[in-house]
C-alpha positions in Angstrom: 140.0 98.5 89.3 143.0 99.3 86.6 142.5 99.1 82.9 145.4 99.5 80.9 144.4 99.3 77.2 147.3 98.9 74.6 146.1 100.1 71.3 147.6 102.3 67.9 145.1 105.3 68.1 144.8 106.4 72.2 143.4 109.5 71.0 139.7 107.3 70.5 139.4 107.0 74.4 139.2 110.6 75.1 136.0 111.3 74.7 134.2 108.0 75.9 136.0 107.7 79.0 135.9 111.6 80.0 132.1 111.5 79.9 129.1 110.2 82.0 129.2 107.6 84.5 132.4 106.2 83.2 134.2 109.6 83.9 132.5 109.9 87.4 133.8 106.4 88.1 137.4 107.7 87.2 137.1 111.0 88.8 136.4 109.0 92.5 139.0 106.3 92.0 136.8 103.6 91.7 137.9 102.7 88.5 141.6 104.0 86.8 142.0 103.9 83.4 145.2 103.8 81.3 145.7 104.3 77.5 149.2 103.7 76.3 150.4 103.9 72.5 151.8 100.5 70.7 153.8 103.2 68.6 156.1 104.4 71.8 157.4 101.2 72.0 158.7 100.2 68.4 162.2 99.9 68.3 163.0 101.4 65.4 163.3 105.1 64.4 159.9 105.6 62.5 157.9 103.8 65.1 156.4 101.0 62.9 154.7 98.6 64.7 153.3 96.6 61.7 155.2 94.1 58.8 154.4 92.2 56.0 152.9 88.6 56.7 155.4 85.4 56.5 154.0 83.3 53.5 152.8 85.7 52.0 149.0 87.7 51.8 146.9 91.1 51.6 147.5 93.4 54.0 150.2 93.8 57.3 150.2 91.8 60.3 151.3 93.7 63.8 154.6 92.8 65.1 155.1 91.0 68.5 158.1 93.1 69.3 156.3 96.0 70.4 153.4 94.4 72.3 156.0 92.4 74.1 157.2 95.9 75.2 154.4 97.3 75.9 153.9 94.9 78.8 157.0 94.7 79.8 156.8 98.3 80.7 152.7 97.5 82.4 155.3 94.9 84.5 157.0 97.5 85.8 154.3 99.8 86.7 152.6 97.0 88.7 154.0 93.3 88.7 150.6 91.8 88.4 149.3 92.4 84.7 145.9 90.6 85.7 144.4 89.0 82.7 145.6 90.5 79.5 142.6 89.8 77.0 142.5 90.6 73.4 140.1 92.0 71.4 139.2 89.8 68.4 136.7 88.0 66.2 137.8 84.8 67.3 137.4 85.5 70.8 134.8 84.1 73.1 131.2 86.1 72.9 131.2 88.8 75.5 127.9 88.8 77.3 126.5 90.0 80.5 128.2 86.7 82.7 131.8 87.6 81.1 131.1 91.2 82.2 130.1 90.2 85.6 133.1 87.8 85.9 135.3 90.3 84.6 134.2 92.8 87.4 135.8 90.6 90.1 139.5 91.7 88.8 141.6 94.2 90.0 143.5 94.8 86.9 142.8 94.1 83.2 145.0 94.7 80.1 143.0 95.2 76.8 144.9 94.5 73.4 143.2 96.5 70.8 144.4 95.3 67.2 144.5 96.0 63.9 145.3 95.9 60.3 144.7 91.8 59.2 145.7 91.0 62.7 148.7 90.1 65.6 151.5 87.9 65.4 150.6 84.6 66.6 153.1 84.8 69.5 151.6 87.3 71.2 148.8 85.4 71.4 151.1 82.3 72.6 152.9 83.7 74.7 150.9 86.9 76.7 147.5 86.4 76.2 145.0 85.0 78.9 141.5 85.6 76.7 140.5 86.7 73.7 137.0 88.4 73.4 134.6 88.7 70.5 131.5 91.6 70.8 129.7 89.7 67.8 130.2 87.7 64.6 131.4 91.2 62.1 134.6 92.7 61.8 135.2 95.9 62.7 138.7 98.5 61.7 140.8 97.7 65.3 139.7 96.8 68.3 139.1 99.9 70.1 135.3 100.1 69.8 135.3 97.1 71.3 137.4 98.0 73.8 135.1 100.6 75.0 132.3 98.2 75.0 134.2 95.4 77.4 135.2 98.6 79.7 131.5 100.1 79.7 129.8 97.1 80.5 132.2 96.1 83.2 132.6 99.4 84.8 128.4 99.0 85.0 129.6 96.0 87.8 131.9 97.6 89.4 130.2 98.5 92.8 130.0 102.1 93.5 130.2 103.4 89.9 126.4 103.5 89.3 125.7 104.3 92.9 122.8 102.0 93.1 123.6 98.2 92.4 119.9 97.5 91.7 120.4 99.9 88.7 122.8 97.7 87.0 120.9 95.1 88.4 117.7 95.5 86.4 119.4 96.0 83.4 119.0 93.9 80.5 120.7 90.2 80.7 122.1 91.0 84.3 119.1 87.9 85.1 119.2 86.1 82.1 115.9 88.5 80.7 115.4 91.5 78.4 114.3 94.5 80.5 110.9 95.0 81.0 109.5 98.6 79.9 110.6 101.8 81.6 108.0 105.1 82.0 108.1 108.7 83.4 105.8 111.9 83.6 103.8 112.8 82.2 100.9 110.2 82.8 99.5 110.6 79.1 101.2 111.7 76.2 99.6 111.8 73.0 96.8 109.4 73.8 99.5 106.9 75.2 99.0 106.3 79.1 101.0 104.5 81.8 99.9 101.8 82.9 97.9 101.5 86.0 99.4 99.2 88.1 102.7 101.1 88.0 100.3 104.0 89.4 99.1 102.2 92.1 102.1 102.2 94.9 101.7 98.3 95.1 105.1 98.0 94.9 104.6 93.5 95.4 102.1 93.7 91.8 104.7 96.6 90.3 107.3 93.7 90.8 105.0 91.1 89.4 104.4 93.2 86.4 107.8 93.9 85.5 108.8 90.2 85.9 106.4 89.3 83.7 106.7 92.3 81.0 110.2 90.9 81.0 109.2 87.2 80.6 107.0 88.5 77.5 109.6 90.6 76.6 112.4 88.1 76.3 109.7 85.3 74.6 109.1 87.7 72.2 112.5 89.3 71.1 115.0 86.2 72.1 113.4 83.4 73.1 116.7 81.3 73.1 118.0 83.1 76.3 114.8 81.8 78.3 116.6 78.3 78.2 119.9 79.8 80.9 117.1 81.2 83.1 116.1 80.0 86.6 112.3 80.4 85.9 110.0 80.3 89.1 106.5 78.2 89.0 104.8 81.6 88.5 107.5 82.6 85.4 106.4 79.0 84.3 102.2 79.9 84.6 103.1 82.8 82.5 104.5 81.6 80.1 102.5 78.5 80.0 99.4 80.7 79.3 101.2 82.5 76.2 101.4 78.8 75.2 97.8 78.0 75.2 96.6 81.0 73.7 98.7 81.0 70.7 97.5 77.1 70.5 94.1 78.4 70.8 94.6 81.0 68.2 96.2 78.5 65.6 93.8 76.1 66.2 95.7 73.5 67.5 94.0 73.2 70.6 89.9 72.2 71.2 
């Protein structure tokens, strides 16, 4: 996959991208990774890439000029731009399906911006999807950036080595991960539990699936409602049911 990301401050990605799993991706051209500054293609001589908003208002609003430029010049590098998504707060949620989706591209074009915003032609004009990684604001749209890229490097197969790695992750089925362990057996009074001792690796499944089950009823309920939930996922969770009836009394 290619990943051009068109943003003010390049200079961000350095360190992110040249590290762990996201630079051992890059290093065995599994996944190539652009960074190209808004600023090179202003047409003017002090490389301004931002104006005062029409109609008045705090603050400066990027100009379309350069961003049409910018991918103009992406054109010629490779005719298909792939989907060209901005990063905003009044973009769809990203999540772990949008990540997955995302995966199946060859090429993707993040718009990072910043300041109180774009002109509204870009958006018009250039943009296939805007993407939102929660309800806050943050400076520019770098960090998010780097979130979208992470989590949809994870999906990209070959860059974790293992598939089932990414695939027990958090949300990749819908659940919260269930709990991890390592060595040493006991720490501080704290032991592992048994069954995860016990080489049975059909209960070892069964106790994960339902430590995530618990897990998710727990810490987000809501995201139980998406999930594809087994008759034994539904005996679970049926039995947390009647003992918190039992406990508040609602049940004789």
């Amino acid at each position: 996959m290619r990943i051009d990301i068109l943003t003010l401050f390049p200079e961000m990605f350095t360190g992110p991208f040249d590290t762990s799993i996201i630079k051992r991706a890059r290093d065995r051209g599994i996944l190539n990774i652009h960074t190209f500054n808004i600023r090179d293609f202003s047409q003017n001589k002090h490389r301004t890439v931002d104006d005062t908003p029409y109609g008045g208002g705090a603050g400066m609003v990027m100009q379309a000029e350069p961003i049409f430029k910018a991918l103009e010049h992406l054109r010629e590098l490779q005719e298909d731009l792939g989907r060209v998504i901005m990063m905003c707060p009044q973009g769809m949620p990203f999540n772990q399906d949008l990540a997955k989706e995302l995966a199946q591209e060859e090429r993707l074009v993040l718009l990072c911006g910043h300041y109180e915003g774009i002109d509204e032609r870009v958006r018009e004009k250039l943009v296939t999807d805007e993407i939102s990684i929660g309800d806050y604001v943050l400076t520019g749209g770098e960090l998010p950036a780097m979130v979208v890229v992470d989590a949809v490097a994870r999906m990209i197969p070959g860059v974790l080595g293992e598939m089932a790695s990414a695939e027990a992750d958090s949300f990749y089925n819908g659940l919260l991960d269930h709990p991890h362990y390592t060595k040493p057996r006991v720490y501080q009074g704290m032991e592992v539990p048994e069954v995860l001792l016990s080489g049975h690796h059909k209960k070892i499944d069964r106790w994960r699936r339902r430590q995530s089950l618990l897990r998710t009823l727990e810490r987000r309920p809501e995201l139980l409602k998406e999930v594809n939930l087994s008759a034994e996922d539904r005996e679970v969770l049926g039995a947390v049911y009647n003992q918190l009836q039992e406990i508040l009394g609602f049940k004789k």
